[in-house]
N, CA, C and O atoms as a GROMACS GRO file, in nm:
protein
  544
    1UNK      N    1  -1.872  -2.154   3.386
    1UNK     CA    2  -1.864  -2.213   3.254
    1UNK      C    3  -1.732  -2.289   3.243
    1UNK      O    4  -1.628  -2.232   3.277
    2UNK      N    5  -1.731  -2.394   3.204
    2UNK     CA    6  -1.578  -2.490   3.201
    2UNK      C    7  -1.552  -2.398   3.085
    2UNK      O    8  -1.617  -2.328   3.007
    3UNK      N    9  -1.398  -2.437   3.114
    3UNK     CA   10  -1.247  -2.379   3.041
    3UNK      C   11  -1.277  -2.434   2.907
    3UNK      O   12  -1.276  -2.343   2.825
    4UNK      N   13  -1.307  -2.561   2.848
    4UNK     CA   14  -1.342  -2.601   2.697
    4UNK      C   15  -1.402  -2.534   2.631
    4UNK      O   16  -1.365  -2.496   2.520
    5UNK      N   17  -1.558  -2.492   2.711
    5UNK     CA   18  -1.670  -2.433   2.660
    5UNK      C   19  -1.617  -2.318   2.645
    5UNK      O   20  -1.684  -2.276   2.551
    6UNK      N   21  -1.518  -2.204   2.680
    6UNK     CA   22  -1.492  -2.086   2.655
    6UNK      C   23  -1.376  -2.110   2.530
    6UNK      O   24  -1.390  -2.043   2.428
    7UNK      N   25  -1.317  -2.161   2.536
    7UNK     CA   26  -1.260  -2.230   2.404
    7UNK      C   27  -1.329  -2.202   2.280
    7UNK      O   28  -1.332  -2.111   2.198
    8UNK      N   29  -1.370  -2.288   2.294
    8UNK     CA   30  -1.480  -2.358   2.197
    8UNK      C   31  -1.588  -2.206   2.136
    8UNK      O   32  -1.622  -2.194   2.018
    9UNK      N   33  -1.615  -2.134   2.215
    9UNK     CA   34  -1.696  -2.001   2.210
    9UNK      C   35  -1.591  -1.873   2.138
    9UNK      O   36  -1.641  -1.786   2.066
   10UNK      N   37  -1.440  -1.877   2.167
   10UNK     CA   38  -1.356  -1.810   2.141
   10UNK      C   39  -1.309  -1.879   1.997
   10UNK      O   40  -1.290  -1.801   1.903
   11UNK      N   41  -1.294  -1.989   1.981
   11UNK     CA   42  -1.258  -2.074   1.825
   11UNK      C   43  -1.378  -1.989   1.733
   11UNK      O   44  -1.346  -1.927   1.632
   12UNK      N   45  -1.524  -1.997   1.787
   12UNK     CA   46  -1.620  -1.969   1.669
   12UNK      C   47  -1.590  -1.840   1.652
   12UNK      O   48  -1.604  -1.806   1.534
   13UNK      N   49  -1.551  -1.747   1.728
   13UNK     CA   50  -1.575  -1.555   1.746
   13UNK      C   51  -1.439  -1.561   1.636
   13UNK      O   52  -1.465  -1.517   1.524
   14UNK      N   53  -1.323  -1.601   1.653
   14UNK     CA   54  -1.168  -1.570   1.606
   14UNK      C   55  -1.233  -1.567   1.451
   14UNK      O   56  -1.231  -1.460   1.391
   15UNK      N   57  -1.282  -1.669   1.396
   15UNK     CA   58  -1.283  -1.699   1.236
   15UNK      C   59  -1.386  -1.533   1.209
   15UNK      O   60  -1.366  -1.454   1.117
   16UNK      N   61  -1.474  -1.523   1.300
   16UNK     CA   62  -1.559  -1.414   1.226
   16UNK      C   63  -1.475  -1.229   1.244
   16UNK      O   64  -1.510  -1.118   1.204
   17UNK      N   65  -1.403  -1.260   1.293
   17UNK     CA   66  -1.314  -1.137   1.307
   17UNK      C   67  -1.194  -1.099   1.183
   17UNK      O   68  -1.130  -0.999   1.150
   18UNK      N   69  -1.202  -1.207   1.149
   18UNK     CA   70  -1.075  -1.193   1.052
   18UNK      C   71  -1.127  -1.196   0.882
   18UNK      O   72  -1.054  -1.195   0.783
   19UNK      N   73  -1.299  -1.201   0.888
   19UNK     CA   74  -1.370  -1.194   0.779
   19UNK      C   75  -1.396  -1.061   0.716
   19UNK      O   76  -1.449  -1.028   0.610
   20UNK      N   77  -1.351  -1.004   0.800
   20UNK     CA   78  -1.356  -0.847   0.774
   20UNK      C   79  -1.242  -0.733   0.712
   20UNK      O   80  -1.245  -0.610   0.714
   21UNK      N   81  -1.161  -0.810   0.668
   21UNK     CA   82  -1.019  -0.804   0.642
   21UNK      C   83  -1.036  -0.930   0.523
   21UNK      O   84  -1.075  -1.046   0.539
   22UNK      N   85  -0.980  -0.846   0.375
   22UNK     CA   86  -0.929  -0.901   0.264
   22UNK      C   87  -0.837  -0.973   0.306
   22UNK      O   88  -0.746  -0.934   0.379
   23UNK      N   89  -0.857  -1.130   0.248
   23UNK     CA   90  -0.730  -1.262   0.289
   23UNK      C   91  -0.558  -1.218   0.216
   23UNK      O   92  -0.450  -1.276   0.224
   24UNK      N   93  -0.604  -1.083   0.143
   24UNK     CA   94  -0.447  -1.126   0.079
   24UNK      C   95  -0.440  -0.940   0.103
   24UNK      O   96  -0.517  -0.865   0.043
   25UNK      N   97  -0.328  -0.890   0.205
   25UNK     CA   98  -0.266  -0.797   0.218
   25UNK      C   99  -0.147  -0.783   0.184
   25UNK      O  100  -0.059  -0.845   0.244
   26UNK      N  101  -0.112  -0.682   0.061
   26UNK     CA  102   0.047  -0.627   0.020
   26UNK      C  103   0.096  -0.530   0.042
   26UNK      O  104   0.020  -0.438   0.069
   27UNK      N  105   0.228  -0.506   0.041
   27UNK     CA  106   0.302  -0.366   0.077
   27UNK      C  107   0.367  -0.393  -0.034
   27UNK      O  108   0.424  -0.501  -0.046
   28UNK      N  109   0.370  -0.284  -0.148
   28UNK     CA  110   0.455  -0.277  -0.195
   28UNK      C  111   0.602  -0.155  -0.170
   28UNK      O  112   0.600  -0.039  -0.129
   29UNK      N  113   0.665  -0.200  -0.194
   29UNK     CA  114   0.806  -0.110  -0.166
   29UNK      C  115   0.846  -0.036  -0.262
   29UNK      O  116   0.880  -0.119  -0.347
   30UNK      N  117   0.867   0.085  -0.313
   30UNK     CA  118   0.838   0.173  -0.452
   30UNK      C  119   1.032   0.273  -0.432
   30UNK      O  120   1.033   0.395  -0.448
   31UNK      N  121   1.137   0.214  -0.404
   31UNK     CA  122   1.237   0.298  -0.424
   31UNK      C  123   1.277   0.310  -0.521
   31UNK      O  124   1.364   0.397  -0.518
   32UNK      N  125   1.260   0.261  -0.634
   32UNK     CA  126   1.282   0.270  -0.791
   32UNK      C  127   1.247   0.391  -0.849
   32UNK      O  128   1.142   0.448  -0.819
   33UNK      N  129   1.356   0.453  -0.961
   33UNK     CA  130   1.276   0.555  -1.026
   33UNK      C  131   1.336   0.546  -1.164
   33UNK      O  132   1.445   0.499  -1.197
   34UNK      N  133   1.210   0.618  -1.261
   34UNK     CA  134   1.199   0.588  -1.377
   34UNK      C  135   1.072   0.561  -1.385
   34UNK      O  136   1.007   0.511  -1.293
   35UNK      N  137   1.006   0.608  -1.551
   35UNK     CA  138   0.889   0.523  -1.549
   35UNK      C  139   0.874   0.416  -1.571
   35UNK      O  140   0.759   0.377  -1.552
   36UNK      N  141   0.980   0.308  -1.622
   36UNK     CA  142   0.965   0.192  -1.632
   36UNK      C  143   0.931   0.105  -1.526
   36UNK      O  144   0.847   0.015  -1.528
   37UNK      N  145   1.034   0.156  -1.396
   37UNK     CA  146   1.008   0.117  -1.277
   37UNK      C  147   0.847   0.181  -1.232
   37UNK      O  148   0.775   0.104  -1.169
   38UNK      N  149   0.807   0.282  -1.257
   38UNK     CA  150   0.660   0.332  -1.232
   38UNK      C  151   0.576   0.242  -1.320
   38UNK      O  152   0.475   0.209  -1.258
   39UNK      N  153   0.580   0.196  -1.423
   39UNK     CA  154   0.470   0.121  -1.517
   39UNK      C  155   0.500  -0.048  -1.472
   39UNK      O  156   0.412  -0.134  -1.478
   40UNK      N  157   0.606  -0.066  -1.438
   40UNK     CA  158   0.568  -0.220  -1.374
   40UNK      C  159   0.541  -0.211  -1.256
   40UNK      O  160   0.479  -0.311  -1.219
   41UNK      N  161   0.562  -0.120  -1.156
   41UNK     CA  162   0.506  -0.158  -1.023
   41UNK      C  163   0.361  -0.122  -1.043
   41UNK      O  164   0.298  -0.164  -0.945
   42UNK      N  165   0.268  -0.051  -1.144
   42UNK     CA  166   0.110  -0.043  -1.134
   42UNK      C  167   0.066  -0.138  -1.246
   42UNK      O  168  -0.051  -0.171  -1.267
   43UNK      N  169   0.175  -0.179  -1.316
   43UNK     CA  170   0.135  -0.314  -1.380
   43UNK      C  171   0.086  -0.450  -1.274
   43UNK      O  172  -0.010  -0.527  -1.271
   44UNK      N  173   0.174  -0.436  -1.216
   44UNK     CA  174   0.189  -0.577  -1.078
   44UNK      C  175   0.032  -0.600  -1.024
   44UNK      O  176  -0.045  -0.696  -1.020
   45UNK      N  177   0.025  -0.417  -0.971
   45UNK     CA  178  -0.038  -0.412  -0.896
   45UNK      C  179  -0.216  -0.421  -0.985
   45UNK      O  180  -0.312  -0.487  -0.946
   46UNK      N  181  -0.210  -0.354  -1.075
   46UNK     CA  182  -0.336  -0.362  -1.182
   46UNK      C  183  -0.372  -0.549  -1.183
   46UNK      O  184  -0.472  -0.610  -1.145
   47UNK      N  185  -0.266  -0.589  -1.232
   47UNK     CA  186  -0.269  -0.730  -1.261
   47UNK      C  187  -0.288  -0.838  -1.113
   47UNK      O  188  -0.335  -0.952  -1.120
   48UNK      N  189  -0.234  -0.766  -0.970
   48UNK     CA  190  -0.261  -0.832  -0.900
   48UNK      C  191  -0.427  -0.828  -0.830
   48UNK      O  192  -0.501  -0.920  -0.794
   49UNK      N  193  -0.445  -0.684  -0.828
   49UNK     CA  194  -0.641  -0.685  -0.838
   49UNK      C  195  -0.713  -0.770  -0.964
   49UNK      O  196  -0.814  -0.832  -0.929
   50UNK      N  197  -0.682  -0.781  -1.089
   50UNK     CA  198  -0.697  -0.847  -1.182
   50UNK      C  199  -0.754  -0.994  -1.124
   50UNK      O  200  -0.869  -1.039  -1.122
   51UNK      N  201  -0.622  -1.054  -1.076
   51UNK     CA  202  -0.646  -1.204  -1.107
   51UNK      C  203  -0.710  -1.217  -0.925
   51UNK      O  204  -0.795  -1.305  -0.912
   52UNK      N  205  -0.684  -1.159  -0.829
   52UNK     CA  206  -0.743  -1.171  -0.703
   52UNK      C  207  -0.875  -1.098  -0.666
   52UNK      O  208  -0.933  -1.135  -0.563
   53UNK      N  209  -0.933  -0.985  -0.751
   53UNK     CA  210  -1.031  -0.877  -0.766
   53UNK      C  211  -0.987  -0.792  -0.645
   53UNK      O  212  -0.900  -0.812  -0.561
   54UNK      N  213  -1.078  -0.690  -0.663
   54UNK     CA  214  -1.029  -0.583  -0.592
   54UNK      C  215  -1.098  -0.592  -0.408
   54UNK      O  216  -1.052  -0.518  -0.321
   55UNK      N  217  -1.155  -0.645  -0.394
   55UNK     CA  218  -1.238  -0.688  -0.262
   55UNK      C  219  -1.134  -0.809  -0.201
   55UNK      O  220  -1.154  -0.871  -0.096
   56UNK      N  221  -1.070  -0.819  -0.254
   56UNK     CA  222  -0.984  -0.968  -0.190
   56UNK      C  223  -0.835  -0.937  -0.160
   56UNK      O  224  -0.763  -1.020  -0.106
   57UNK      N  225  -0.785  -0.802  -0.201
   57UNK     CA  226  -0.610  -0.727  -0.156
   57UNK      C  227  -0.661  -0.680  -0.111
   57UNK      O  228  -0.782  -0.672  -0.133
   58UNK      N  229  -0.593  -0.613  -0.009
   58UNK     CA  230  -0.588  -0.470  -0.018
   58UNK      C  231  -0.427  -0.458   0.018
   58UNK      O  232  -0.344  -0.515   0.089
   59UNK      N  233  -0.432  -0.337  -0.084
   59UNK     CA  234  -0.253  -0.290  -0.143
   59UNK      C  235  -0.225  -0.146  -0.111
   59UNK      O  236  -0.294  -0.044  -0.109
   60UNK      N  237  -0.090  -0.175  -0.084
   60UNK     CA  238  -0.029  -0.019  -0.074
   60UNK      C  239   0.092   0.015  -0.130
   60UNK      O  240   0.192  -0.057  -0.127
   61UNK      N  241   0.085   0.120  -0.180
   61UNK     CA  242   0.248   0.136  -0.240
   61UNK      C  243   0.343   0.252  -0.160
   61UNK      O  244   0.291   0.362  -0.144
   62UNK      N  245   0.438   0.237  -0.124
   62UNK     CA  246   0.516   0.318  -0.039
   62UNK      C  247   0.619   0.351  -0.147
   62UNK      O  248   0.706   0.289  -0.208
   63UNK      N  249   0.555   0.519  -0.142
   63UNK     CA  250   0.686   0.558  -0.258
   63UNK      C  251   0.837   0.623  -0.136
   63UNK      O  252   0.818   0.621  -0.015
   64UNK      N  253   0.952   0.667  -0.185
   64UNK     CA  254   1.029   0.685  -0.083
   64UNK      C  255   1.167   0.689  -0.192
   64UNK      O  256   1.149   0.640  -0.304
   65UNK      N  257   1.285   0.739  -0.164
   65UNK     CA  258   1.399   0.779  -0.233
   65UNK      C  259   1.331   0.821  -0.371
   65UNK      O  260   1.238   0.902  -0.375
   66UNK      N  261   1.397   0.747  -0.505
   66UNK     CA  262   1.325   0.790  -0.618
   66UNK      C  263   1.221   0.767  -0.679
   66UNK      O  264   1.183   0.815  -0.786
   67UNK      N  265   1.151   0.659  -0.583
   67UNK     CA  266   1.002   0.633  -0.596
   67UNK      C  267   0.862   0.717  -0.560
   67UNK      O  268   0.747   0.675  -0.572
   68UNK      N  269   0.912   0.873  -0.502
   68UNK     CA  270   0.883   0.922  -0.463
   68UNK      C  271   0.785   1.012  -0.555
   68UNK      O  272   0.677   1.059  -0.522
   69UNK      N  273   0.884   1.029  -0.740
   69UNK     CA  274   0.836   1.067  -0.878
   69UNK      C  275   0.683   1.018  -0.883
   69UNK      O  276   0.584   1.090  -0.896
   70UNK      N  277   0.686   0.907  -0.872
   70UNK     CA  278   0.511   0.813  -0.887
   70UNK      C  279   0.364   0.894  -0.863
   70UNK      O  280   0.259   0.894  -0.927
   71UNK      N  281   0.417   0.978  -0.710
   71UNK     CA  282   0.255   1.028  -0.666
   71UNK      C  283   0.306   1.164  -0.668
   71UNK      O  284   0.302   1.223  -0.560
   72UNK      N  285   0.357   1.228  -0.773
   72UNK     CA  286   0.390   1.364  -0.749
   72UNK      C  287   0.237   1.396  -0.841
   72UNK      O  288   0.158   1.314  -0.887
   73UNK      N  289   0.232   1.570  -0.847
   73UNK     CA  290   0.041   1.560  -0.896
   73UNK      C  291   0.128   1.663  -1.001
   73UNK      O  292   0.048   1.705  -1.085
   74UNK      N  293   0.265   1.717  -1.024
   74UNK     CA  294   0.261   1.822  -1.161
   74UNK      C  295   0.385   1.761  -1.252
   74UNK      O  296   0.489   1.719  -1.201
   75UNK      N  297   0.358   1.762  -1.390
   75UNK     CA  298   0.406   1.656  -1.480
   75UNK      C  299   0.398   1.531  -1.456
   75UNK      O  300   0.517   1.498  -1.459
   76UNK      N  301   0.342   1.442  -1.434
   76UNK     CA  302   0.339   1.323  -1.382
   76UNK      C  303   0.246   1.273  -1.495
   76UNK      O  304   0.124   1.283  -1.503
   77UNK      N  305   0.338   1.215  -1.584
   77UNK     CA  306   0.202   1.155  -1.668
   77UNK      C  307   0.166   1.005  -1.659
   77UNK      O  308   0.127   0.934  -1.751
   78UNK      N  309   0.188   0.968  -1.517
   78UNK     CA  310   0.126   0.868  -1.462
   78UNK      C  311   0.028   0.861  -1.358
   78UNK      O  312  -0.015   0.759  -1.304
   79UNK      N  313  -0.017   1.032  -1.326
   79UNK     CA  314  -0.100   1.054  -1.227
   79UNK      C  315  -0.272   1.006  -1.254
   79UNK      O  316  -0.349   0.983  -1.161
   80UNK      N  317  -0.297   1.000  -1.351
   80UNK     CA  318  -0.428   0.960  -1.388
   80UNK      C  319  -0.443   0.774  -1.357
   80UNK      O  320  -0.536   0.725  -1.293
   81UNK      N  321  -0.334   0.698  -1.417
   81UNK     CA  322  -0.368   0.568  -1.364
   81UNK      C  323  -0.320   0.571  -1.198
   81UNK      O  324  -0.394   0.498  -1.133
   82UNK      N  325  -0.236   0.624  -1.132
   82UNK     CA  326  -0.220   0.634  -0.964
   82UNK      C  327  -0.353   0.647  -0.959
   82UNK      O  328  -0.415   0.543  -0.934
   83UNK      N  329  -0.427   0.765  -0.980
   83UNK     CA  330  -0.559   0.773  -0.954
   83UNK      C  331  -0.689   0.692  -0.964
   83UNK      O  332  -0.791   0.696  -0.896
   84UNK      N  333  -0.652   0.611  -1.079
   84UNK     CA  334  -0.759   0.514  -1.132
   84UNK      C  335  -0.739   0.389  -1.002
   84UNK      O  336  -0.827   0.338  -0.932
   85UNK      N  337  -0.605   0.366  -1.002
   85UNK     CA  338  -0.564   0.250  -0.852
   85UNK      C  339  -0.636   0.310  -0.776
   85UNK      O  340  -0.743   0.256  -0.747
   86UNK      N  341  -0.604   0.427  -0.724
   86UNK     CA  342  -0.654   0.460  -0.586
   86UNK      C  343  -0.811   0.446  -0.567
   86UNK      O  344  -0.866   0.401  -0.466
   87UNK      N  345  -0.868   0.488  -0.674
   87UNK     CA  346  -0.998   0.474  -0.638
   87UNK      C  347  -1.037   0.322  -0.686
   87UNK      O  348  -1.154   0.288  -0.674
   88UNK      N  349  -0.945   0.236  -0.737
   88UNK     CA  350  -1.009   0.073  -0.720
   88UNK      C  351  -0.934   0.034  -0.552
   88UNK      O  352  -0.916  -0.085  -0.527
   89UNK      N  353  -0.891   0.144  -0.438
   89UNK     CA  354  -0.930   0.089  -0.311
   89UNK      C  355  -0.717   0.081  -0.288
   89UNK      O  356  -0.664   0.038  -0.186
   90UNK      N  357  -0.637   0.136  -0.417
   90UNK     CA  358  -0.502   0.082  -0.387
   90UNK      C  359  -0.456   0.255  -0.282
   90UNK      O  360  -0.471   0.374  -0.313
   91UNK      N  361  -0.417   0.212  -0.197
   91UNK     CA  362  -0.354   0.315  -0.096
   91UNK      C  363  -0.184   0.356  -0.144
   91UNK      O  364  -0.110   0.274  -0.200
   92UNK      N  365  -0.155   0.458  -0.117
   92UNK     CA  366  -0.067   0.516  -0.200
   92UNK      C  367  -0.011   0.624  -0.050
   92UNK      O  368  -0.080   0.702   0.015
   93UNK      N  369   0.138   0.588  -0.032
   93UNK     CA  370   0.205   0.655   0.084
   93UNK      C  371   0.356   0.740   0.045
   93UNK      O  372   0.440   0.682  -0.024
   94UNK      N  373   0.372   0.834   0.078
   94UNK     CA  374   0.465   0.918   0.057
   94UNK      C  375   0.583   0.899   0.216
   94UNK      O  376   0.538   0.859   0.323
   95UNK      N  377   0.672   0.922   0.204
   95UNK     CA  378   0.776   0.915   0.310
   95UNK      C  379   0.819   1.058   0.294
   95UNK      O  380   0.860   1.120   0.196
   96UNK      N  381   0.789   1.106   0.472
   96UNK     CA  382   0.830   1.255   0.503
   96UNK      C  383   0.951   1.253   0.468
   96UNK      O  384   0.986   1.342   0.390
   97UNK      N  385   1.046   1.158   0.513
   97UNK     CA  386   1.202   1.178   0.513
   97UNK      C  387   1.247   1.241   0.349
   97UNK      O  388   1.286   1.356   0.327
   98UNK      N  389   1.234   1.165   0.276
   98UNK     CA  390   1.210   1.199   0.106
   98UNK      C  391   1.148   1.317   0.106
   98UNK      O  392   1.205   1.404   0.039
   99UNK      N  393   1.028   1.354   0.171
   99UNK     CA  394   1.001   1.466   0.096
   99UNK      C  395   1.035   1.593   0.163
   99UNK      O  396   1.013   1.702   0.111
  100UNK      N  397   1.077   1.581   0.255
  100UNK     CA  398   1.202   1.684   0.308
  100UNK      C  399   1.372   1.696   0.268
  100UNK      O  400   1.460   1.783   0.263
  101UNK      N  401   1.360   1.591   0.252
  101UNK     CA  402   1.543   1.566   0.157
  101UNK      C  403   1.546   1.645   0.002
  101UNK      O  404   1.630   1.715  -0.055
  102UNK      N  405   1.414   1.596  -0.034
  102UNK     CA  406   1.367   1.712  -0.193
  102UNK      C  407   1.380   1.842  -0.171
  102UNK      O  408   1.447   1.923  -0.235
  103UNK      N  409   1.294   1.864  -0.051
  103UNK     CA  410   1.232   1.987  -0.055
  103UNK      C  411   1.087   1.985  -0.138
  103UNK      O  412   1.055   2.086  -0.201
  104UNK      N  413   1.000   1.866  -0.137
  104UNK     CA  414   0.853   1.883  -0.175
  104UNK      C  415   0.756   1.896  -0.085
  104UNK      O  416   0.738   1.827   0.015
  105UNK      N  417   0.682   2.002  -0.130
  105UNK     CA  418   0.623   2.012  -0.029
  105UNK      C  419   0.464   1.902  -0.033
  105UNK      O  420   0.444   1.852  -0.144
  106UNK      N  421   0.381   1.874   0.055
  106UNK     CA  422   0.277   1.830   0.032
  106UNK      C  423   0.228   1.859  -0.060
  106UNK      O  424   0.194   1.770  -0.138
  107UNK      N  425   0.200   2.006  -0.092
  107UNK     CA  426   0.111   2.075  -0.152
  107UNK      C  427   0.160   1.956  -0.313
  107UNK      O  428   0.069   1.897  -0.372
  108UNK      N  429   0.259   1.946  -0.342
  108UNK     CA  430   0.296   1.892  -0.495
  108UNK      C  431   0.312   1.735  -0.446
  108UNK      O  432   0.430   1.700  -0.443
  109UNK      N  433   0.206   1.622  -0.402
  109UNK     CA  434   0.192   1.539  -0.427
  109UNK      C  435   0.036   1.551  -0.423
  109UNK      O  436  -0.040   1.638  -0.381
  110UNK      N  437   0.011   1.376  -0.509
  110UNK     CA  438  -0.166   1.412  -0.511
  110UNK      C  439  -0.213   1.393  -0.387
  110UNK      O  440  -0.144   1.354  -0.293
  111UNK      N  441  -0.359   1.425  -0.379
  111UNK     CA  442  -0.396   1.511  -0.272
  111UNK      C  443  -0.461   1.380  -0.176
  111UNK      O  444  -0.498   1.406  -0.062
  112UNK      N  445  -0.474   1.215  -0.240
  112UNK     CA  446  -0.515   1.138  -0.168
  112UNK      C  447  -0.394   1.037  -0.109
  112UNK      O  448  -0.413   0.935  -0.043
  113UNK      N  449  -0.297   1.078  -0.140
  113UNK     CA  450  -0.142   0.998  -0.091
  113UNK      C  451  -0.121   1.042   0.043
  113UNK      O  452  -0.104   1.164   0.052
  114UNK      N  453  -0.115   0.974   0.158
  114UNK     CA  454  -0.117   0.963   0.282
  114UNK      C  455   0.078   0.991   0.318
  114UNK      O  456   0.181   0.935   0.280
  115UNK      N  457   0.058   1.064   0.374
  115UNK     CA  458   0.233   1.062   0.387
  115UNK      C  459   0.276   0.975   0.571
  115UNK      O  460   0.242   0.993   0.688
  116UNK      N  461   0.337   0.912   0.521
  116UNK     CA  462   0.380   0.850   0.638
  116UNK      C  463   0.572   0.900   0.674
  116UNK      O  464   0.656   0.948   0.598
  117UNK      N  465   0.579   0.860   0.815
  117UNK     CA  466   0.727   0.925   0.886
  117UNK      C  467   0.804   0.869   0.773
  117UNK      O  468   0.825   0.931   0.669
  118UNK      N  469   0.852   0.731   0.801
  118UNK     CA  470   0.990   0.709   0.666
  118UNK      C  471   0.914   0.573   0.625
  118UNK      O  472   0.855   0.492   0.696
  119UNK      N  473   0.942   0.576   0.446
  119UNK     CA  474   0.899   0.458   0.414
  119UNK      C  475   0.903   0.340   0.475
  119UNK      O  476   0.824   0.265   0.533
  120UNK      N  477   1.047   0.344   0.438
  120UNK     CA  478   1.114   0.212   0.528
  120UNK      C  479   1.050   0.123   0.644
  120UNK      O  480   1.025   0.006   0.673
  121UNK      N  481   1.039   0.257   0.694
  121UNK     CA  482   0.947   0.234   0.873
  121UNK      C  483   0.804   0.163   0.841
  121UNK      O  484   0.754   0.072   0.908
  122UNK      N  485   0.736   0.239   0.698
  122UNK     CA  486   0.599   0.181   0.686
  122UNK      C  487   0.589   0.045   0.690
  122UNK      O  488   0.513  -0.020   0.761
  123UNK      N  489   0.735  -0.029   0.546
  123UNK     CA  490   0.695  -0.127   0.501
  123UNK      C  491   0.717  -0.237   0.620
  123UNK      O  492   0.640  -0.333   0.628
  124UNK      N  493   0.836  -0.219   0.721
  124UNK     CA  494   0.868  -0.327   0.786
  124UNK      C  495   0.759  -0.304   0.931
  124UNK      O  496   0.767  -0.375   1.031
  125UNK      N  497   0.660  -0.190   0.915
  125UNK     CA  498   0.546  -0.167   1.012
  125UNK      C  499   0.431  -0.306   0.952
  125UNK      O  500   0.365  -0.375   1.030
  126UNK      N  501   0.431  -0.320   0.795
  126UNK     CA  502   0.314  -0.372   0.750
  126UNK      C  503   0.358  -0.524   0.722
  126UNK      O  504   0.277  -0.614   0.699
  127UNK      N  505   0.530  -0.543   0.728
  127UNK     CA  506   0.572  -0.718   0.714
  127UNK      C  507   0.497  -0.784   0.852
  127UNK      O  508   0.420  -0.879   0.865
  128UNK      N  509   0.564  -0.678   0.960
  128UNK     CA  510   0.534  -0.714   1.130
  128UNK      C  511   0.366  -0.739   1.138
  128UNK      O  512   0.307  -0.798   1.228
  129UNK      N  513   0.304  -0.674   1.011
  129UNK     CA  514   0.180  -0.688   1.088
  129UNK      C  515   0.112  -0.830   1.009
  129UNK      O  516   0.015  -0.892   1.051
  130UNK      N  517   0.200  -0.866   0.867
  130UNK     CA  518   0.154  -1.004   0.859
  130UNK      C  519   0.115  -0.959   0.697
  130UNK      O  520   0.048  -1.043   0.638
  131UNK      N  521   0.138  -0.881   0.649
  131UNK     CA  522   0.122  -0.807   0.507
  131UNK      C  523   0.227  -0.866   0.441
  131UNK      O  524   0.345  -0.869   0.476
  132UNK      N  525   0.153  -0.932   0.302
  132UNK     CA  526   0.267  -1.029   0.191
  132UNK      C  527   0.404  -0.854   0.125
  132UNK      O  528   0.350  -0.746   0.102
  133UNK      N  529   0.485  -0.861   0.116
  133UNK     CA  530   0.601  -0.762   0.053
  133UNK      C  531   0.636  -0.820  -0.047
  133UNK      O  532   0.679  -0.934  -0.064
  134UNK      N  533   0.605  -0.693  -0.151
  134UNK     CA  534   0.678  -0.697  -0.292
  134UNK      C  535   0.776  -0.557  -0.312
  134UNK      O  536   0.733  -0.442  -0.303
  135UNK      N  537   0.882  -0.585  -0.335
  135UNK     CA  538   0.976  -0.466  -0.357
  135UNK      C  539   0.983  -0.463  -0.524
  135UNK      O  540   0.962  -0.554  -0.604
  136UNK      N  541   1.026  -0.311  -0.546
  136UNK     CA  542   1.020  -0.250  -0.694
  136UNK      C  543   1.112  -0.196  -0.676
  136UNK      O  544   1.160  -0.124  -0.763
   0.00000   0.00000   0.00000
């Protein structure tokens, strides 16, 4: 088979691979604490499924230092909208380093927050991989 024609066969396959994957990927960066800082970063994020729908991001929030408050599951009276995100598809990550520096254990974050090694590490894991970054 000439070298064009495999080209040409590899041009059509590339576009259908990348259809499978929402065009607009975010990391958000969550070291802020306070709820103010908690109600605008799920403002952003509410408002950024909003105007893009929820089939067209896909988002994550990396909590980490005092952003860590956000996905805790006791007093948290922001755990019900975390939850409402999560199940419109928003992924929600905890940093071991933080939650060993606390002393929290898993058991006291909610129970669908994925804990990753150190935030930090996540977000510049998800710039490298081509994921738009918003810091809070």
């Amino acid at each position: 088979m000439p070298f064009s024609r495999v080209l040409g066969l590899l041009a059509l396959a590339v576009p259908s691979l990348t259809w499978s994957q929402p065009p607009h990927r975010v990391v958000v960066d969550l070291f802020s604490g306070g709820l103010l800082a908690y109600k605008a970063t799920l403002g952003n994020v509410e408002n950024l499924q909003k105007t893009l729908g929820t089939d067209a991001a896909e988002v994550e929030i990396v909590c980490y230092g005092p952003g860590i408050d956000l996905i805790l599951s006791h007093d948290n009276p922001l755990a019900s909208r975390v939850r409402a995100l999560h199940l419109k598809g928003v992924e929600f990550a905890a940093c071991q380093n933080t939650l060993h520096a606390r002393h929290i254990g898993t058991d006291r974050i909610l129970p669908f927050v994925r804990v990753v090694d150190a935030g930090i590490a996540e977000v510049v894991r998800k710039e490298e991989a081509g994921w738009s970054y918003l810091r809070r």
